[in-house]
C-alpha positions as CSV (number, residue, x, y, z in Angstrom):
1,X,-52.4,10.3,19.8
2,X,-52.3,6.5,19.7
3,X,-50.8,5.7,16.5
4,X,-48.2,8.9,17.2
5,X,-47.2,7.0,20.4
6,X,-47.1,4.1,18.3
7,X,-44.9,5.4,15.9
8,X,-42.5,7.0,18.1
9,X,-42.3,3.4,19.7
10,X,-41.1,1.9,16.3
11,X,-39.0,5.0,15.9
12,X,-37.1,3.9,19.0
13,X,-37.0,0.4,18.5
14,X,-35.6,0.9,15.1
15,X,-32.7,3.8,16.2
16,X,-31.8,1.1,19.4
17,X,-31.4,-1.7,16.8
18,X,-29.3,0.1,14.6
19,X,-27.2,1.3,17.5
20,X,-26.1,-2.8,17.7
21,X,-28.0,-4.3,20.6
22,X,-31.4,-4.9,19.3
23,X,-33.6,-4.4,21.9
24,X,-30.8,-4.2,24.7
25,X,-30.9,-2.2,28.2
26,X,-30.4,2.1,27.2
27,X,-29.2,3.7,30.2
28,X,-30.5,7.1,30.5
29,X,-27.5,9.3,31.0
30,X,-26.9,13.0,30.1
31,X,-23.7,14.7,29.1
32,X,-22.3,17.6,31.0
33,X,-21.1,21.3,29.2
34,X,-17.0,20.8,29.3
35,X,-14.7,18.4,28.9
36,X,-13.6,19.1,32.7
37,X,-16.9,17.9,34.1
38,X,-17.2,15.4,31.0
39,X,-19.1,12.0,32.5
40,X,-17.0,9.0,32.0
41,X,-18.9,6.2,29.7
42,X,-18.5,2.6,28.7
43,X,-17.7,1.4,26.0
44,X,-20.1,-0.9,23.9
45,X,-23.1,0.1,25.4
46,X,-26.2,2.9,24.7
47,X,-26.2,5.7,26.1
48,X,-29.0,8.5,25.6
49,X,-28.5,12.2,26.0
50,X,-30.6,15.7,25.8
51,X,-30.1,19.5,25.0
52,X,-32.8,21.7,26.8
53,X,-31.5,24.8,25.1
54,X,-31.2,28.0,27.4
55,X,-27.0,27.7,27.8
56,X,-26.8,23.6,27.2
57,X,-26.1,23.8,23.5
58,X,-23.0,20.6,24.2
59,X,-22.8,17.2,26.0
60,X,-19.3,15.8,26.7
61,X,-18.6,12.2,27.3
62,X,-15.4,10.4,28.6
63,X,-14.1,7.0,27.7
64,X,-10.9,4.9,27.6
65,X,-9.4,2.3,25.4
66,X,-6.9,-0.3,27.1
67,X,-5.3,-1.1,23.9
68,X,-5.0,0.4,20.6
69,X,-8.0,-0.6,18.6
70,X,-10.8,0.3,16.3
71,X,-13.5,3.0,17.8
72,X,-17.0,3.0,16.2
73,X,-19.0,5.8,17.3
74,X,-22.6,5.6,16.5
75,X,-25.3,8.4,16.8
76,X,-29.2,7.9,15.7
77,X,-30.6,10.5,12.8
78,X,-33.7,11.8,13.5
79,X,-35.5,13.9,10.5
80,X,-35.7,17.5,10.9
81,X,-33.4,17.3,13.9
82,X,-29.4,18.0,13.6
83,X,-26.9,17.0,15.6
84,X,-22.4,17.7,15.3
85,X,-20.1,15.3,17.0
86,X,-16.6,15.0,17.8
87,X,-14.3,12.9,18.8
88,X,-11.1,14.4,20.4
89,X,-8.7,13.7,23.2
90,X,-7.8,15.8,26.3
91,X,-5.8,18.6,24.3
92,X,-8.2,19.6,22.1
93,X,-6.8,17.4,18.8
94,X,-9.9,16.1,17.1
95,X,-9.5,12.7,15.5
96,X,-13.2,12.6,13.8
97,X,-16.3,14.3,13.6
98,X,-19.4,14.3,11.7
99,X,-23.4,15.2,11.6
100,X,-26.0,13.2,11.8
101,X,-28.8,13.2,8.5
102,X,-32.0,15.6,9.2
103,X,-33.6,14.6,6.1
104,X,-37.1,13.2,5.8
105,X,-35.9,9.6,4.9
106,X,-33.5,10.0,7.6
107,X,-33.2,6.2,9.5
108,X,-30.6,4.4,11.1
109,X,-27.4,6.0,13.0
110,X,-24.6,8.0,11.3
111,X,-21.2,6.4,12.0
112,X,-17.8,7.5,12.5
113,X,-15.1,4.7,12.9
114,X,-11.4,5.9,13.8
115,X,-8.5,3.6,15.0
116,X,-6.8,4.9,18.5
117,X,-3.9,4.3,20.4
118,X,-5.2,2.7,24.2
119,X,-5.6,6.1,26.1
120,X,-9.0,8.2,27.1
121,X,-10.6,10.4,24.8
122,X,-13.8,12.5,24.9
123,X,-17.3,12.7,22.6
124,X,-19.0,16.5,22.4
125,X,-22.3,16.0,20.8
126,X,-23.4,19.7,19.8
127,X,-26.5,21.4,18.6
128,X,-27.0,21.8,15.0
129,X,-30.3,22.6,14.0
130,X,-33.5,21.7,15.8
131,X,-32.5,20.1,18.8
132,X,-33.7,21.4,21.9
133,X,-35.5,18.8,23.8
134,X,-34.9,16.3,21.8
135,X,-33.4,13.1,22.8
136,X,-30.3,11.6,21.0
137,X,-28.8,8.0,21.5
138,X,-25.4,7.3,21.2
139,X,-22.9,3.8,21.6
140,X,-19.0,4.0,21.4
141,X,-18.0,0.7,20.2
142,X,-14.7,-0.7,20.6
143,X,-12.5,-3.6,19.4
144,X,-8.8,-4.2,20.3
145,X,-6.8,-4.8,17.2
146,X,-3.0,-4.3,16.1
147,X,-3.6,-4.2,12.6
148,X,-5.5,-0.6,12.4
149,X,-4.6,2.2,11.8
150,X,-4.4,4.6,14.3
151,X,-4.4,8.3,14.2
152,X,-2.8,10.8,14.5
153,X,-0.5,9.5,11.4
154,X,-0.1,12.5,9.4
155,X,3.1,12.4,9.2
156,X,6.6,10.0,8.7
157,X,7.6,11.0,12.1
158,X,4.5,9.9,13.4
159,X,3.9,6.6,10.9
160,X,2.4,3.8,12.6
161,X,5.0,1.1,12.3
162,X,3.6,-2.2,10.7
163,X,4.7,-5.7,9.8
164,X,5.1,-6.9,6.5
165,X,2.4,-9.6,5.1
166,X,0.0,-9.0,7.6
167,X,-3.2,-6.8,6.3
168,X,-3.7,-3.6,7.7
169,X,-7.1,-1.2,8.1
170,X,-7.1,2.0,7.5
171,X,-9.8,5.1,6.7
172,X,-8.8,8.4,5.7
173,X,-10.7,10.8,7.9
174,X,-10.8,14.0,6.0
175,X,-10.3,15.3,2.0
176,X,-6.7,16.1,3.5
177,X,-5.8,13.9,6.0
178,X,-2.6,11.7,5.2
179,X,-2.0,7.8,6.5
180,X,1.5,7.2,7.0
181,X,2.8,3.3,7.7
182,X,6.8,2.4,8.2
183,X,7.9,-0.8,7.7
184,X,11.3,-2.5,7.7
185,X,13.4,-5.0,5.1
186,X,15.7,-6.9,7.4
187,X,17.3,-8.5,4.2
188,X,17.2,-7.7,0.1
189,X,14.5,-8.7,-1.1
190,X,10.9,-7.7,-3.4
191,X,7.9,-6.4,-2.1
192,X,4.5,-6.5,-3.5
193,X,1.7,-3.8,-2.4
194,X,-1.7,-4.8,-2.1
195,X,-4.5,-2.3,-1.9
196,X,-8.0,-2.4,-1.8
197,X,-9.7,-0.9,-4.7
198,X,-13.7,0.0,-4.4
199,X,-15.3,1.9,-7.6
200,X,-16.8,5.4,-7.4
201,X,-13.5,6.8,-5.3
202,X,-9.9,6.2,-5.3
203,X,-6.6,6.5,-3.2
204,X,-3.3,7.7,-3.8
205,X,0.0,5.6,-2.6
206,X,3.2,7.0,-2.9
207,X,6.3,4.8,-1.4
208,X,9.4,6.7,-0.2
209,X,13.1,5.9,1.7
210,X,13.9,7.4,4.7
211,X,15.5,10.0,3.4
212,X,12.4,10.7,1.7
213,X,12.9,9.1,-2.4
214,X,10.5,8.8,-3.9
215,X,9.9,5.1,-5.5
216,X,6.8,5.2,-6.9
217,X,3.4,7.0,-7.1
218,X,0.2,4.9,-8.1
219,X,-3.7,5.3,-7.5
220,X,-6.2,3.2,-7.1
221,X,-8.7,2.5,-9.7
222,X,-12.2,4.2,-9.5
223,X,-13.9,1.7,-12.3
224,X,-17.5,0.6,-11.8
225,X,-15.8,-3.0,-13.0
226,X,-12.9,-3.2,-10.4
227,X,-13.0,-6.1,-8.7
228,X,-9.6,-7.1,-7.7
229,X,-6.9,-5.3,-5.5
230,X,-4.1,-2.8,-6.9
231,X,-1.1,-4.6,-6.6
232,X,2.6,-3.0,-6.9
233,X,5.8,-4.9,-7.4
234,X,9.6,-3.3,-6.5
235,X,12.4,-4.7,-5.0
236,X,14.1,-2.7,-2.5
237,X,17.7,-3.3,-0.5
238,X,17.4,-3.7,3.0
239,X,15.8,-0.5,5.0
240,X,13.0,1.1,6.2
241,X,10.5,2.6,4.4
242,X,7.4,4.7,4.2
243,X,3.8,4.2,2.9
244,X,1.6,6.8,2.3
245,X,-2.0,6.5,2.0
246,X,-4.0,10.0,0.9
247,X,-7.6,10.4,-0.8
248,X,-7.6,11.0,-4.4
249,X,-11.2,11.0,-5.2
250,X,-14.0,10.6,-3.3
251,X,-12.2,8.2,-0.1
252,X,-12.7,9.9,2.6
253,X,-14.5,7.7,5.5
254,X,-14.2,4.5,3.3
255,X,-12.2,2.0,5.5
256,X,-9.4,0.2,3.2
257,X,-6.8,-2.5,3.3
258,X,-4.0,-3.4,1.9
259,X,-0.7,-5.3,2.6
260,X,3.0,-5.3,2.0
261,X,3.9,-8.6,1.3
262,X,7.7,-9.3,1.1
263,X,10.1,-12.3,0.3
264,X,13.9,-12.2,0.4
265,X,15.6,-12.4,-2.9
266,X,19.4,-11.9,-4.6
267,X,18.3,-12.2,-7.5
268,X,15.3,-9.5,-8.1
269,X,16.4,-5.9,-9.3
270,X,16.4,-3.4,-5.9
271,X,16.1,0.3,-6.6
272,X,17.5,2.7,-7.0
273,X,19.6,1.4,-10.3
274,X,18.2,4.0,-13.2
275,X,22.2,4.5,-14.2
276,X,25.6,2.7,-14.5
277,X,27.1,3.9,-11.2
278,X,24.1,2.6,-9.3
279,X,23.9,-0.4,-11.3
280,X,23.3,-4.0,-9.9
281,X,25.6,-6.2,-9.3
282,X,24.5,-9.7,-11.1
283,X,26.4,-13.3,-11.4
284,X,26.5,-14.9,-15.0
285,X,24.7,-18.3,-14.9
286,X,21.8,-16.8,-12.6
287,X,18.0,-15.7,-13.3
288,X,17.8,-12.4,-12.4
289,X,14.3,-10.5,-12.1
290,X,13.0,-7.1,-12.1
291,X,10.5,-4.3,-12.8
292,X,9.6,-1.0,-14.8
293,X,8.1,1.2,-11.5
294,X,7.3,4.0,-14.7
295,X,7.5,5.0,-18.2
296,X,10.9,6.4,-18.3
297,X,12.3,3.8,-15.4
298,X,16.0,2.4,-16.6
299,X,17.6,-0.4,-14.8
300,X,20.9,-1.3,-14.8
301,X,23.2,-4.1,-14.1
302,X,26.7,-5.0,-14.0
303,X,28.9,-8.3,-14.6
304,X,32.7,-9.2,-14.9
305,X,34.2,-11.5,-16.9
306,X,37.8,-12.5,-16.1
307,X,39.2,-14.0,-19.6
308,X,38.1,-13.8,-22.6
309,X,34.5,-14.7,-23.1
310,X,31.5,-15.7,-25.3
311,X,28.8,-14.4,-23.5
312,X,24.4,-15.1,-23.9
313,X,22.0,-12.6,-23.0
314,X,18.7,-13.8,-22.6
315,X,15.9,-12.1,-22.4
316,X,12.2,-13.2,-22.0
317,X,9.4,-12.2,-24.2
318,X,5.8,-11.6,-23.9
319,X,3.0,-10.8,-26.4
320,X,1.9,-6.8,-26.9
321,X,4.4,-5.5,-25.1
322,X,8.6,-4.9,-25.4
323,X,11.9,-4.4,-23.6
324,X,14.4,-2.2,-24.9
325,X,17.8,-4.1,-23.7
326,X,21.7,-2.7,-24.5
327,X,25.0,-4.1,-23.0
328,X,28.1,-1.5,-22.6
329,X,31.6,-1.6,-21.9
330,X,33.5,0.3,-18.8
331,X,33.8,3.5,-21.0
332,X,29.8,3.1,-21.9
333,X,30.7,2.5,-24.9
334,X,27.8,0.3,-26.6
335,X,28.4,-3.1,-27.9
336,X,24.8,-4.0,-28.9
337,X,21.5,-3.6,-28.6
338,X,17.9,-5.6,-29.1
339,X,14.2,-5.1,-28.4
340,X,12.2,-8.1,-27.3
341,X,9.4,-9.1,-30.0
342,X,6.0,-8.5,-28.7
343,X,3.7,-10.0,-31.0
344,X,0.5,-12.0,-30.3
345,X,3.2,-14.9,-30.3
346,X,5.6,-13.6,-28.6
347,X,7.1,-16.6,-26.4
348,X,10.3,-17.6,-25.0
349,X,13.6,-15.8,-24.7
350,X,15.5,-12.6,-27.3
351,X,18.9,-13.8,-27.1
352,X,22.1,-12.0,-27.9
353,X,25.7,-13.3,-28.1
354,X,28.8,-11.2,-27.6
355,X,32.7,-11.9,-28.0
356,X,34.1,-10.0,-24.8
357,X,37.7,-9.7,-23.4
358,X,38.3,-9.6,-19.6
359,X,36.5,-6.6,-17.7
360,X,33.5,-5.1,-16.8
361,X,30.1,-4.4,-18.5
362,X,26.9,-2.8,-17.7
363,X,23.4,-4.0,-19.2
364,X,20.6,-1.2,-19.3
365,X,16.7,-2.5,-19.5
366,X,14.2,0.4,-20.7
367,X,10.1,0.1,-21.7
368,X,10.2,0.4,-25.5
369,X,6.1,-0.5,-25.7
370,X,3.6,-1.8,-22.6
371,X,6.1,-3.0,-20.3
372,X,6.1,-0.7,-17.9
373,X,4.6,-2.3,-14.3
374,X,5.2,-5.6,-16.4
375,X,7.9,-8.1,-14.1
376,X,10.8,-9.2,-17.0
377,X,13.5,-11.9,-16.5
378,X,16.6,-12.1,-17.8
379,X,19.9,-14.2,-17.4
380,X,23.9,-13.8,-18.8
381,X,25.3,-17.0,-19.5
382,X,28.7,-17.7,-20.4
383,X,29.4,-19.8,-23.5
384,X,31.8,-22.4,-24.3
385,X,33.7,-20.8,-27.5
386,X,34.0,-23.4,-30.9
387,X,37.8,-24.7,-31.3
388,X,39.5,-23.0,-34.4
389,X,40.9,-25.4,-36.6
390,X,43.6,-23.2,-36.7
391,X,43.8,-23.8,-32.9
392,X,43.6,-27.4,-33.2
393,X,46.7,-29.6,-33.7
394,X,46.4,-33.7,-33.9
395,X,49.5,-36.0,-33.8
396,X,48.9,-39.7,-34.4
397,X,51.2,-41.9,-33.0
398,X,52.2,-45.7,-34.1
399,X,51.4,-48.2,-31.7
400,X,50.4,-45.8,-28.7
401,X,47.5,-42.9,-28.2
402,X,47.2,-39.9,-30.6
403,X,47.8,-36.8,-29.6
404,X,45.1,-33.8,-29.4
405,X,46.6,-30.3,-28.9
406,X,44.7,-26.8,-28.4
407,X,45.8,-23.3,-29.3
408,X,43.3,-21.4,-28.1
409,X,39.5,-21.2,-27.3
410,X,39.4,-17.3,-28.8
């Protein structure tokens, strides 16, 4: 009878260090059946609680949040004994819910951790298996934040709006639940995502317009050997978007965290341009940057010259992979076409010259081999044209300066 006494001390003393305050005060409270008669409950402190059976199958608890924030709700496991939780607020609408482990190496506390809007919400702790009489211990931690997600999300009406480079926590709570964030450009410019990757489970992230385009659609790696973030590159005209966050494999109540990080730019390619009437407009004489979001991606661009022109298109190259690049004329008609090199050596810049009269033109920039998700640079210059010697007319004079006349540079 000792050592059982014994144990069940250590038992204790292990579930109330778990719960986060060591050896701290527990203060015996019980739950009552409904959510009416709920009793109310601080926040970051023990509680413990009891099922007798005969009706009292349920406990309901009370707290509130003064800000939005992350909740952590921690209940002991016990083996051979079974508890369900919820978390839920005063309609019903449950945010997160969970059982506790009944095994035989069962130790510690099963956690639940959702972020929630400032507001009061209620815990129901329900029998599962083997309860009765059995005492449970429970803590409802709490820490104000601005950069968590909170639920419910589900949806791009409901988004939680976020700033741009500033890192934001999120978990997804169920195999179905969606995060939705909404963010707004004030100016042009090129975003990057950053996204947590983790092996053994993956997410999906698919970024849309408000008018619901799609942009791109990219998941997370899974690899035993990840070790760095996913990171995804687009430039985008001014707006506001949508990023969505859904399990792919294996996510669910695996906290992440990623970032949008943005810079204003004029001269980084902003989507949608995958055709000549959505084209870019570009400057000659300027570095311009851009982006395959997929395999099939085109981007366009557009210039003007307004006389007659020798103009150099430069593109850069890189090894093992190529860029498929062709400039057309205002009735598409093509006037030439190159592919970058992309061998082990591949360095520098492709460059192209063309003879052009006055007008408009389009440039297109496809994947030909591994460039897809791969940033490219690229930049039309306009040439001085060599003097004809046809064009060129010299007079020498006796006694005073010669005289050097041109025709024409073309």
């Amino acid at each position: 009878m000792k050592k059982y006494i014994i144990h069940l001390c250590m038992v204790l003393s292990i579930v109330i260090a778990s719960l986060g305050f060591g050896g701290g005060n527990v203060l015996a409270n019980y739950g009552l059946e409904t959510m009416q008669t709920a009793q109310q409950i601080d926040v970051n402190k023990i509680y413990e609680g009891m099922l007798n059976g005969s009706g009292d199958y349920q406990d309901y608890y009370k707290f509130t949040i003064p800000s939005s924030g992350l909740v952590t709700f921690n209940i002991n496991n016990y083996p051979g004994h079974q508890w369900d939780y919820e978390i839920l607020d005063s309609n019903g609408n449950i945010f997160s819910e969970g059982h506790t482990n009944y095994y035989s190496n069962a130790l510690g506390v099963t956690a639940s951790r959702v972020g929630l809007p400032k507001g009061t919400y209620y815990i129901n702790i329900n029998e599962n298996f083997n309860t009765k009489d059995k005492k449970y211990y429970f803590a409802v931690y709490f820490n104000a934040s601005s950069t968590v997600e909170t639920e419910f999300n589900n949806t791009s009406i409901t988004a939680n709006t976020i700033s741009t480079n500033t890192k934001i926590k999120g978990e997804i709570q169920y195999s179905s639940d969606y995060d939705y964030y909404k963010f707004t450009l004030p100016e042009d410019g090129v975003i990057t995502l950053n996204m947590s990757q983790k092996a053994n489970l993956a997410w999906d992230l698919t970024l849309i317009n408000a008018d619901g385009e799609e942009y791109f659609t990219t998941t997370t790696s899974y690899s035993t050997n990840v070790t760095k973030p996913l990171q995804k590159t687009v430039g985008l005209p001014k707006g506001t978007y949508y990023l969505l966050i859904d399990d792919d494999f294996n996510s669910e109540f695996d906290p992440y965290e990623f970032s949008v990080n943005y810079h204003k730019t004029s001269t980084y390619e902003k989507e949608f341009n995958n055709n000549a009437q959505s084209a870019n407009k570009i400057s000659t004489g300027k570095l311009y940057q851009g982006h395959m979001q997929y395999g099939s991606d085109v981007d366009y661009y557009t210039f003007s010259v307004t006389k007659p022109t020798v103009v150099e298109l430069q593109m850069n190259r890189k090894p093992y992979m190529a860029w498929d690049v062709a400039l057309y004329n205002s009735n598409g008609d093509e006037l030439g076409y190159f592919t970058t090199q992309s061998g082990q050596f591949a360095k520098g810049v492709e460059i192209a010259k063309f003879n052009l009269p006055a007008g408009n033109y389009y440039i297109s920039v496809d994947d030909d081999y591994n460039s897809t998700n791969q940033p490219y640079s690229f930049i039309v210059k306009q040439k001085s044209s060599s003097i004809s010697s046809k064009s060129l007319k010299v007079t020498n004079h006796v006694g005073k300066a010669d005289t050097v006349t041109i025709g024409s540079l073309i």
